[in-house]
PADO-982974 format. One record per residue: z, x, y of N, C-alpha, C in turn. Coordinates in steps of 0.2 Angstrom, whole numbers, padded with zeros to 4 digits, always signed. Atoms other than C-alpha are relative to their C-alpha. Layout:
<rodos>
ZXYZXYZXY
...
</rodos>
This chain:
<rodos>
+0007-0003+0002+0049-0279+0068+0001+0004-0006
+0000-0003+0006+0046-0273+0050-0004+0006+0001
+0004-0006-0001+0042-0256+0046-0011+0001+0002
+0006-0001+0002+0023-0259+0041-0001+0000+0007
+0000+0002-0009+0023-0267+0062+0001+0007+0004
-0002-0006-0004+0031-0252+0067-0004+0008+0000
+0007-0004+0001+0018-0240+0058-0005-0003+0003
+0007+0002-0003+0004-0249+0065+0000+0002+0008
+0003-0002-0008+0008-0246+0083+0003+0006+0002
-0002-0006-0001+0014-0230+0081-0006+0003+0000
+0006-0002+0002-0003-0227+0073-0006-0001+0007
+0005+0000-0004-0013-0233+0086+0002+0002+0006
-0002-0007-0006-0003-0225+0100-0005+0007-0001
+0003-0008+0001-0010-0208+0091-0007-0002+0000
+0009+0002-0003-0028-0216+0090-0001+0001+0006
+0004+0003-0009-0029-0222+0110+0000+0009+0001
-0002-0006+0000-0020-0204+0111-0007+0005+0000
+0006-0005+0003-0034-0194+0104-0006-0001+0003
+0004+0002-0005-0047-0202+0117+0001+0000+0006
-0002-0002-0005-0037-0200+0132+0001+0006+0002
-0003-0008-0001-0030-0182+0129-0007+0003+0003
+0005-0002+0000-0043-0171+0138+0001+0008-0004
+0000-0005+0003-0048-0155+0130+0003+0005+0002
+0001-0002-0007-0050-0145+0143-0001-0002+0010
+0002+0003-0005-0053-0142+0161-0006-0001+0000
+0005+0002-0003-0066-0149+0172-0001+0006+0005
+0002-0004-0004-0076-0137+0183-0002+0007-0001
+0001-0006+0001-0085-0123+0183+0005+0005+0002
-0003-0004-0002-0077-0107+0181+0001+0006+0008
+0003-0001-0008-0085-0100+0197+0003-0002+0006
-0003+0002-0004-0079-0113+0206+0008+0000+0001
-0007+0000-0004-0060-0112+0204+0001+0006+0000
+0000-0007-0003-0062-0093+0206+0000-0001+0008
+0002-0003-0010-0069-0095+0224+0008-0007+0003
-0006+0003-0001-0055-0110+0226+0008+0004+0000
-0005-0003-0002-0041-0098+0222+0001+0005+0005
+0002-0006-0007-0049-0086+0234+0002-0003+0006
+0000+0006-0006-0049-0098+0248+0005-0001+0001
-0007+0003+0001-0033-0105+0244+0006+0004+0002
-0005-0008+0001-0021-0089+0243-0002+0005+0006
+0004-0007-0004-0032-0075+0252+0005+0006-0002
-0003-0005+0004-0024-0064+0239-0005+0002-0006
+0005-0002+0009-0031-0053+0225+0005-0003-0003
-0004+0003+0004-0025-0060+0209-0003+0004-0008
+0002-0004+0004-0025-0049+0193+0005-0005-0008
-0004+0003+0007-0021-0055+0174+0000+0005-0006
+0000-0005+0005-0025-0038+0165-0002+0008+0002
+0001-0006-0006-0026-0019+0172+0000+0002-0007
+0001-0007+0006-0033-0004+0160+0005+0001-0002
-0008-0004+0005-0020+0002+0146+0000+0005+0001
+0002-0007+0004-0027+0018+0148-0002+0002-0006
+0000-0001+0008-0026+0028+0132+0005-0004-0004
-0003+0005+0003-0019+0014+0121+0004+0003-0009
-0001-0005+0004-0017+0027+0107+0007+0004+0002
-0009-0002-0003-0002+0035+0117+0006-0003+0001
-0006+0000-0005+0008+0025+0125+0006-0003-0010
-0006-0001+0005+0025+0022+0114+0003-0006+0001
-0002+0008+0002+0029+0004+0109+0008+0001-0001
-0008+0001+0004+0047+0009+0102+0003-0004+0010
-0003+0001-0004+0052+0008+0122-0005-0006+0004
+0003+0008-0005+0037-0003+0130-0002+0002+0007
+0003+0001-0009+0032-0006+0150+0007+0005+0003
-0004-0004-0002+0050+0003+0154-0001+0006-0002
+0000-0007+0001+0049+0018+0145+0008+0002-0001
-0004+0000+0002+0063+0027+0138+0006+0000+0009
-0007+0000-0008+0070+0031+0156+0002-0004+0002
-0004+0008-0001+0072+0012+0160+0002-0004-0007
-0004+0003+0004+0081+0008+0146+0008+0001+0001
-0006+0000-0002+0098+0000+0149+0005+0003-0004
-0007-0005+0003+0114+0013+0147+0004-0002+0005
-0006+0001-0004+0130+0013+0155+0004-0007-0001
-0005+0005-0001+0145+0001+0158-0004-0010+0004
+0005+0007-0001+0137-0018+0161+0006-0006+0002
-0005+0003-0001+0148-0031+0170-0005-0009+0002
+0004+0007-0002+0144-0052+0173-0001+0000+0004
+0002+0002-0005+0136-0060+0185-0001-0007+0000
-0002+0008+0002+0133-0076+0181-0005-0003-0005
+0005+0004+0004+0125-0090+0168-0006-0003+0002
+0005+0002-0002+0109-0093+0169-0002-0006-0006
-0002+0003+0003+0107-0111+0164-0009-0003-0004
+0006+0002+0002+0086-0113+0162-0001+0001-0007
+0005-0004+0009+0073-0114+0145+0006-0002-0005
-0005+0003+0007+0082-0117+0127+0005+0005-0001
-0004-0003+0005+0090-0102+0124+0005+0002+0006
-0008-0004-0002+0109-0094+0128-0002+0004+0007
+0002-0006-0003+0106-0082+0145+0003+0000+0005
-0004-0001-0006+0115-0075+0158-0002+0008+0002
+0003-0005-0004+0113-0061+0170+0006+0006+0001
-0005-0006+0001+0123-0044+0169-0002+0006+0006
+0006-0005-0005+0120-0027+0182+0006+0006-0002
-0002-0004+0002+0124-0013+0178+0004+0008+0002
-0004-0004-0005+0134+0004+0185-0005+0004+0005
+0006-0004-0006+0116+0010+0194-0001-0005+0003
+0002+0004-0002+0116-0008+0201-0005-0005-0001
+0008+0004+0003+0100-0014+0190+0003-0005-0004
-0003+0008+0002+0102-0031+0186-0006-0002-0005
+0006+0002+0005+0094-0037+0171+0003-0008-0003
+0001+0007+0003+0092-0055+0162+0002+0002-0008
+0000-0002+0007+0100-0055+0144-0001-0009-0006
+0004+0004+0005+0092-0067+0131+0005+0000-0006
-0002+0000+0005+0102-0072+0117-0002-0006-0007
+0004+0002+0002+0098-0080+0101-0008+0001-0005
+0006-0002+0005+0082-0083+0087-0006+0003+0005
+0008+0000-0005+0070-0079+0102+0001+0008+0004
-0004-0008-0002+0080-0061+0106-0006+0005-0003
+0004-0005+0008+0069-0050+0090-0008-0002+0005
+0006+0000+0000+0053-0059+0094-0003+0000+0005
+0001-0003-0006+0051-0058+0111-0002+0009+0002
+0001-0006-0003+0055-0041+0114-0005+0005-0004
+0005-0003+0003+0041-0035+0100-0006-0004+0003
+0007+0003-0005+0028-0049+0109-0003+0003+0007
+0003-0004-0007+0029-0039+0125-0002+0002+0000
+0004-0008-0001+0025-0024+0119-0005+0000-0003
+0009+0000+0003+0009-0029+0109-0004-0002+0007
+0005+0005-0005+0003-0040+0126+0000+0007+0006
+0001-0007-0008+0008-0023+0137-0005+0007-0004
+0005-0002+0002-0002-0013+0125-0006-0001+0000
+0005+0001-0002-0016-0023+0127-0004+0000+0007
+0003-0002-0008-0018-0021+0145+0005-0007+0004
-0003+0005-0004-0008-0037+0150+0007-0001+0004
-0007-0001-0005+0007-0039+0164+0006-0001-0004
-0007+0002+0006+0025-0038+0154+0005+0003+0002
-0007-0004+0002+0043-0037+0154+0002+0005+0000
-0004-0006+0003+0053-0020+0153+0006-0005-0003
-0006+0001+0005+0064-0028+0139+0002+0004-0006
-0004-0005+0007+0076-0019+0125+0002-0006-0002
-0004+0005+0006+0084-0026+0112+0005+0003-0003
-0006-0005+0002+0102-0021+0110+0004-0003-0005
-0004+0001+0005+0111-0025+0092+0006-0001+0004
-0008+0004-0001+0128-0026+0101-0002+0002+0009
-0001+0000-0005+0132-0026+0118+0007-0001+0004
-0008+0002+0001+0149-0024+0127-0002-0002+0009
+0001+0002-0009+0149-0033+0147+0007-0004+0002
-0009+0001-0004+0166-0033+0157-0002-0006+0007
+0000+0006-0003+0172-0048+0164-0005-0005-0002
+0004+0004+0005+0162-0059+0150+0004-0005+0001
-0002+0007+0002+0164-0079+0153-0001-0003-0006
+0000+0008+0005+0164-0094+0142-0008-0002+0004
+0006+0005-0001+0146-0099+0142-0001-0007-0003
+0000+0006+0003+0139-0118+0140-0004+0000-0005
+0002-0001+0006+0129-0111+0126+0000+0007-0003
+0004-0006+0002+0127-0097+0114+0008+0004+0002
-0007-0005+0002+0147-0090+0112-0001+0000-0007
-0002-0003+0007+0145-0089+0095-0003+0006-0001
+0003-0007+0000+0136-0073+0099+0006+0006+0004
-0006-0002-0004+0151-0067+0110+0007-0001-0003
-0005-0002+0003+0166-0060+0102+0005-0001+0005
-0005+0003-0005+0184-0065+0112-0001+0008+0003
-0003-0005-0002+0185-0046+0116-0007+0002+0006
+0005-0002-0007+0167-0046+0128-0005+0003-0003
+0006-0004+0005+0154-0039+0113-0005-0006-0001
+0005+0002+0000+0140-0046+0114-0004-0001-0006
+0005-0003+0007+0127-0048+0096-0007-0003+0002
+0007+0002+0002+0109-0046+0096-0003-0002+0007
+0001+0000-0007+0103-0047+0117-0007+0003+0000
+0007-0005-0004+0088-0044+0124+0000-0001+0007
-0004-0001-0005+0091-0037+0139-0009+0001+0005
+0007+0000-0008+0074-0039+0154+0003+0003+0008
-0001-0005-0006+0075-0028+0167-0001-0005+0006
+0002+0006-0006+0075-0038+0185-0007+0004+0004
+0006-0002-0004+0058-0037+0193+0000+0002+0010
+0001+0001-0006+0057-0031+0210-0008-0003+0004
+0005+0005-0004+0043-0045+0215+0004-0008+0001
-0002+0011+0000+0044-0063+0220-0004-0005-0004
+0003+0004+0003+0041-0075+0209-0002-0006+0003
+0004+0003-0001+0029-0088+0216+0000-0007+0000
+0001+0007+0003+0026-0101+0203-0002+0001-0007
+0004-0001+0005+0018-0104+0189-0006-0004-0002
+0007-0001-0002+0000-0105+0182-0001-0004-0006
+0003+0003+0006-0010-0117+0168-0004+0003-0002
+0005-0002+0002-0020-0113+0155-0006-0001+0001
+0005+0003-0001-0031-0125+0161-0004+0001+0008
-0001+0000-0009-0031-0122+0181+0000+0007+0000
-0004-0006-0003-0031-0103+0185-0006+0003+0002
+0006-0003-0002-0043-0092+0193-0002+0006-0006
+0002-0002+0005-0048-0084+0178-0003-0003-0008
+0000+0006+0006-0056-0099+0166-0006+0004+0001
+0006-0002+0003-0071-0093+0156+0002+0008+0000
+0000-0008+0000-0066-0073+0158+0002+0002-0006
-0003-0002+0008-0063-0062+0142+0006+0002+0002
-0005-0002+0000-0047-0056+0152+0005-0007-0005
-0003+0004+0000-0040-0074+0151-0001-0003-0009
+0002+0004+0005-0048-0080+0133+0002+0006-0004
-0005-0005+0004-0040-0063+0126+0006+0001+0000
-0007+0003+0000-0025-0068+0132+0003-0008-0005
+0001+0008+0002-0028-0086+0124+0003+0007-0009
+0000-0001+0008-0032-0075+0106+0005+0004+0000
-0006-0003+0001-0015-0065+0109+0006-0006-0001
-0004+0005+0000-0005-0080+0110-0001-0004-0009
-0002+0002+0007-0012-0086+0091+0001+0005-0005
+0000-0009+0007-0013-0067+0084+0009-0001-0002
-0008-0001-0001+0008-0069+0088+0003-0008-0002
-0002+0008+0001+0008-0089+0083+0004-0003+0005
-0002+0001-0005+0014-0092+0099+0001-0008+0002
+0000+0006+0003+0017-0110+0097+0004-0006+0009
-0004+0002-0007+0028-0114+0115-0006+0001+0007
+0005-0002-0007+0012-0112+0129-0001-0005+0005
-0005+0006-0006+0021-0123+0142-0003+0004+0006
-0002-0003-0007+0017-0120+0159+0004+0003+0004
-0006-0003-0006+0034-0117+0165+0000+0007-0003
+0000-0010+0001+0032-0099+0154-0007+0004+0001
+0008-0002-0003+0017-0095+0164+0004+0003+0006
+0000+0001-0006+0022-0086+0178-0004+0005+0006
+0001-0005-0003+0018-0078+0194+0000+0003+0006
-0005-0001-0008+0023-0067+0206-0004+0005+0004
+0003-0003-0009+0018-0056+0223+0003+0008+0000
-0004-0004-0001+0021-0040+0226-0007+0006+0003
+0004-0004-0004+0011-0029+0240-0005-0003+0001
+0006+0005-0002+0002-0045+0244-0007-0002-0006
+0001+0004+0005-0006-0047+0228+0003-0002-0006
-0003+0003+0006-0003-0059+0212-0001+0003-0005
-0001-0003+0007+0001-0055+0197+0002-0008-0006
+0000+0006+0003-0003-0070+0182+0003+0004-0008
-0005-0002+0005+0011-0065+0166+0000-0007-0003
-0001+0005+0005+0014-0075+0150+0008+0001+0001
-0004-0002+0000+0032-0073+0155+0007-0002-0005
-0004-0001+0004+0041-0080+0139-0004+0000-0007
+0005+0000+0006+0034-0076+0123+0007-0001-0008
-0005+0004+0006+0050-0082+0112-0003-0001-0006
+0002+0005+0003+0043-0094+0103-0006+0002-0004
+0005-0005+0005+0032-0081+0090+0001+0002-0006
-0002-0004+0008+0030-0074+0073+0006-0003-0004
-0002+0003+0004+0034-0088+0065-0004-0006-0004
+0004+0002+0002+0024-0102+0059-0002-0007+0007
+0003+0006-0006+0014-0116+0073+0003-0006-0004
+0000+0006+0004+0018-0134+0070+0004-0006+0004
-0004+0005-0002+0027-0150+0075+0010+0001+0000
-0009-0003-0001+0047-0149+0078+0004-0001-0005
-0003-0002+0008+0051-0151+0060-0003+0006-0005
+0005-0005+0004+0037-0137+0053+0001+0007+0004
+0004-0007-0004+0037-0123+0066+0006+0002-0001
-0006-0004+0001+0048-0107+0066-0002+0003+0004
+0001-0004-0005+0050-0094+0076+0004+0007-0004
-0002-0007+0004+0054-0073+0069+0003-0002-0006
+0000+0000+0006+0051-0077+0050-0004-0001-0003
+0007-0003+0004+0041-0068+0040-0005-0004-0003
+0002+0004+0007+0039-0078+0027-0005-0005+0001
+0006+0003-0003+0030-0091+0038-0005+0004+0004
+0007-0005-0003+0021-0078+0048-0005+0001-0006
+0003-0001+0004+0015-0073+0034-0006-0006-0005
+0004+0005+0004+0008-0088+0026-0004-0004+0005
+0005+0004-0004-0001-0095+0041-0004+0001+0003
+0006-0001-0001-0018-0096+0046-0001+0002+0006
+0001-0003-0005-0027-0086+0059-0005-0004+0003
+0005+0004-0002-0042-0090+0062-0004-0007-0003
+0000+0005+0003-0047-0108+0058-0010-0001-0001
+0006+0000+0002-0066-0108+0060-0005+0003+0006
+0005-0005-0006-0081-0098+0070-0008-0003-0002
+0009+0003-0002-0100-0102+0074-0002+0005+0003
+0003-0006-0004-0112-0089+0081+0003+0003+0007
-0001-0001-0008-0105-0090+0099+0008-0001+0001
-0008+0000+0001-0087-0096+0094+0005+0001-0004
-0004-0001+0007-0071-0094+0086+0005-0005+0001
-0004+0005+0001-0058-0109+0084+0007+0005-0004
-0004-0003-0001-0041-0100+0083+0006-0005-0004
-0006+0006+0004-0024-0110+0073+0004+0001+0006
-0006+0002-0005-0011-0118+0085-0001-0008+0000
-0001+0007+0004-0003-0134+0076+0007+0000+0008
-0005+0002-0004+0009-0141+0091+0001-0007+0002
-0002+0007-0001+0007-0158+0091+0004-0005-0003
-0007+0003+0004+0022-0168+0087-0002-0006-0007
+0002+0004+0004+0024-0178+0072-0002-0008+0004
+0003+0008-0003+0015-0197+0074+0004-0004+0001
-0002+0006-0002+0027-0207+0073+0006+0003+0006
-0004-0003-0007+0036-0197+0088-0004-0002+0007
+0004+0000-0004+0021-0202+0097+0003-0004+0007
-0001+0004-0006+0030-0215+0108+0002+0005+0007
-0001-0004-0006+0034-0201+0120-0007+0002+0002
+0007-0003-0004+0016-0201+0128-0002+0004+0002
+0000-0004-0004+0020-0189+0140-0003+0006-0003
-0001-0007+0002+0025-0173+0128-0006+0000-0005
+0005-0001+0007+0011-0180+0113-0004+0003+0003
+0006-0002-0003-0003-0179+0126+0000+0010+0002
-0002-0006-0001+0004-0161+0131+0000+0004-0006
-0001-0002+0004+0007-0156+0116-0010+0001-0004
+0007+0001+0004-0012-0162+0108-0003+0007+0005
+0005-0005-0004-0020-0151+0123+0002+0004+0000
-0002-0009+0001-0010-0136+0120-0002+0003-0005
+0005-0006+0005-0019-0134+0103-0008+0003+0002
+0006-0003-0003-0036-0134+0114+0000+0007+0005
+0001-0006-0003-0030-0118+0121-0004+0005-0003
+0002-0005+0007-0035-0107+0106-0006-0004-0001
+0002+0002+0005-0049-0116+0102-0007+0001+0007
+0005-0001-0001-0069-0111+0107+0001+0006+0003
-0001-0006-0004-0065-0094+0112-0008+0003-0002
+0007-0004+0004-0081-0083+0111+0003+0004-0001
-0003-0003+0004-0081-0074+0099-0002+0009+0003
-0001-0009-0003-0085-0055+0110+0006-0002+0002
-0006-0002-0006-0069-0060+0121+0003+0002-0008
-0005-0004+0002-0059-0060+0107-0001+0006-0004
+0002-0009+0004-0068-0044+0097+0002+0003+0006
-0001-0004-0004-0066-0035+0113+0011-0002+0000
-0005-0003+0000-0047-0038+0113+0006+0001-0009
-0002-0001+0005-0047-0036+0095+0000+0007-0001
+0004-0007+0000-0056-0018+0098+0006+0002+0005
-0006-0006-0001-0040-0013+0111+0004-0002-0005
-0006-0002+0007-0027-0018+0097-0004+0003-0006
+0000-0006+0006-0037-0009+0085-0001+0007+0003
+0000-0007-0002-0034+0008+0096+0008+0003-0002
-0008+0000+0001-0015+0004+0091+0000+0003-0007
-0001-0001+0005-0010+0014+0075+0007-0005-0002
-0007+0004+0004+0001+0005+0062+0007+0004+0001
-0006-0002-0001+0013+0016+0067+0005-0002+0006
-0001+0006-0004+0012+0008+0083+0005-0005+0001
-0002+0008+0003+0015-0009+0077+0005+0001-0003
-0008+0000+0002+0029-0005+0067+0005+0002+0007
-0004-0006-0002+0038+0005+0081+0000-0008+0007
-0003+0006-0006+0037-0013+0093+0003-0006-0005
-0006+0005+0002+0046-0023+0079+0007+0006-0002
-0005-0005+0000+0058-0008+0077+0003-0001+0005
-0003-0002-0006+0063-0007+0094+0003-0010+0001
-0002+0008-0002+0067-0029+0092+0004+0001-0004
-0006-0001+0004+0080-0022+0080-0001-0005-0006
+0000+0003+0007+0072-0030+0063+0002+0004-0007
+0000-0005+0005+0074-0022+0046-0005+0003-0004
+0006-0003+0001+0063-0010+0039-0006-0004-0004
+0005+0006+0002+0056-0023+0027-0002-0006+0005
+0003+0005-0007+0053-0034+0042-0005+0004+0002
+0002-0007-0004+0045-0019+0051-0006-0002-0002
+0005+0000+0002+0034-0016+0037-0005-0007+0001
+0003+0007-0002+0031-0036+0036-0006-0004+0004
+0004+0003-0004+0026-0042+0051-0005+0005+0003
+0004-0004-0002+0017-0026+0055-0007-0001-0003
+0007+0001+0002+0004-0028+0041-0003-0007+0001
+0006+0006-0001+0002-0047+0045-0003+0001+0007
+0004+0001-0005-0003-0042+0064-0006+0005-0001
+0004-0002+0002-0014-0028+0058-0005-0003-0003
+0007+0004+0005-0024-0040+0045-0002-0003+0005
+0003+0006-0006-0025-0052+0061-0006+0005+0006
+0004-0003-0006-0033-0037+0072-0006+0004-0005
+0007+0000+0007-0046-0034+0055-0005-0006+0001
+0003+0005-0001-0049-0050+0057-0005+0000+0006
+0004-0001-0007-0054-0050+0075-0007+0004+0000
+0004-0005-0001-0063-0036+0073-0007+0002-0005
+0002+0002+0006-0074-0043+0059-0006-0006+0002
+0002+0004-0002-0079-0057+0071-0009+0002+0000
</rodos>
């Protein structure tokens, strides 16, 4: 088969594509509200008042400084899920936390605390430049951050939740479709270029007989959206140069989020159809939902926003960086 053969039905893979991907879901909003109702017989929440969003202190986040991990740290074992390096550590008060290693360590733990300032469920994560953890193995990835002597570089360390995790939820399926909680959460996902909006990092979990719906890996941010050769993750350079909002209409706004794989990768069905739908996330938001969660991130001073890429251990030019591209993006919003 000659190349020209093999672009043609590559090509037409991505045509047929483009008429079976659905956009979205089906069904009124309404309806799969009163279906989760029925279904569970559980409250289900996806965003709880910040309070005054003005005070709270980003450098530490949803922990606060008192839950932030100190003391002596020993293994427990490798955790083999998701792309990056992670294994589980506990500590000498017994607090078991999950440690992150890797490009997705910085940008994470600055994503958290933007999405828990806005009112939404998150992590107690740090981010600790070194780390020392006694009785350090041989992991099956991600030693080249592990010195022979048990030093750990560059970790973000997740406090362990006392809930149960459940399962996990769709953008497209959740009792929350059409609500500003949920379509505010959509426009925090392109504010952050959040580029990874997989169901398996949707989760959600239980605790005191209600649910709790959490974006619970936000890695894959503050770099540039795009196919597996274009997209980045914590680099300014691309943050910086990529677009926010792509286009609006009286009632709407059309968000950026490029994640459909290149065309001639299209022979994987499965992952292109997945991928096409996942830039339908971001796309027809009204435009109050996300002015209203552009109006809580505009309570956040610049001081703020600096002080949650400070605390992911960037550099002060970073800092400044990425701070002033999230500020333009919450102008934007607010402009809607």
């Amino acid at each position: 088969m000659n190349g020209r053969r093999q672009l043609w039905i590559a090509s037409s893979i991505v045509i047929t594509l483009g008429f079976c991907a659905p956009a979205g879901a089906s069904g009124s909003a309404k309806n799969q509200v009163s279906r989760a109702e029925t279904n569970s017989g559980a409250s289900a929440s996806i965003w709880r008042d910040p309070g005054d969003i003005a005070s709270l202190n980003l450098r530490y986040g949803a922990g606060g400084k008192a839950h932030q991990p100190a003391g002596k740290f020993k293994f427990v074992k490798e955790v083999k899920e998701g792309t990056s390096a992670k294994f589980d550590i506990e500590d000498d008060q017994g607090v078991r936390w999950r440690a992150k290693l890797g490009e997705e360590a910085k940008p994470e733990t600055a994503a958290i605390r933007l999405l828990w300032a806005a009112g939404y469920f998150a992590d107690e994560d740090y981010y600790l430049p070194e780390l020392r953890v006694e009785g350090m193995q041989k992991l099956s990835r991600g030693n080249k951050f592990i010195s022979a002597d048990g030093v750990i570089r560059g970790a973000r360390l997740k406090r362990h939740k006392e809930q149960k995790k459940i399962g996990n939820w769709s953008w497209f399926d959740n009792p929350f479709v059409g609500t500003k909680e949920l379509n505010g959460l959509k426009t925090m996902m392109a504010l952050m270029n959040n580029w990874d909006l997989k169901e398996i990092n949707n989760a959600i979990y239980e605790r005191g007989g209600a649910r709790y719906y959490e974006v619970s890996d936000v890695g894959a941010t503050f770099g540039r959206t795009g196919n597996p050769f274009t997209r980045s993750k914590s680099n300014l350079k691309d943050y910086r140069g990529s677009k926010f909002i792509q286009k609006t209409t009286s009632e709407q706004v059309d968000l950026v989020l490029h994640s459909r794989p290149f065309f001639l990768t299209a022979i994987d069905i499965p992952n292109y159809r997945k991928r096409t739908r996942m830039e339908g996330i971001v796309k027809k938001i009204p435009r109050e939902h996300a002015k209203w969660v552009g109006q809580l991130l505009g309570r956040l001073s610049a001081e703020q926003i600096r002080d949650s890429f400070r605390a992911a251990g960037y550099s002060p030019e970073e800092v400044e960086g990425f701070a002033q591209v999230v500020q333009g993006r919450i102008a934007e919003l607010n402009q809607l």
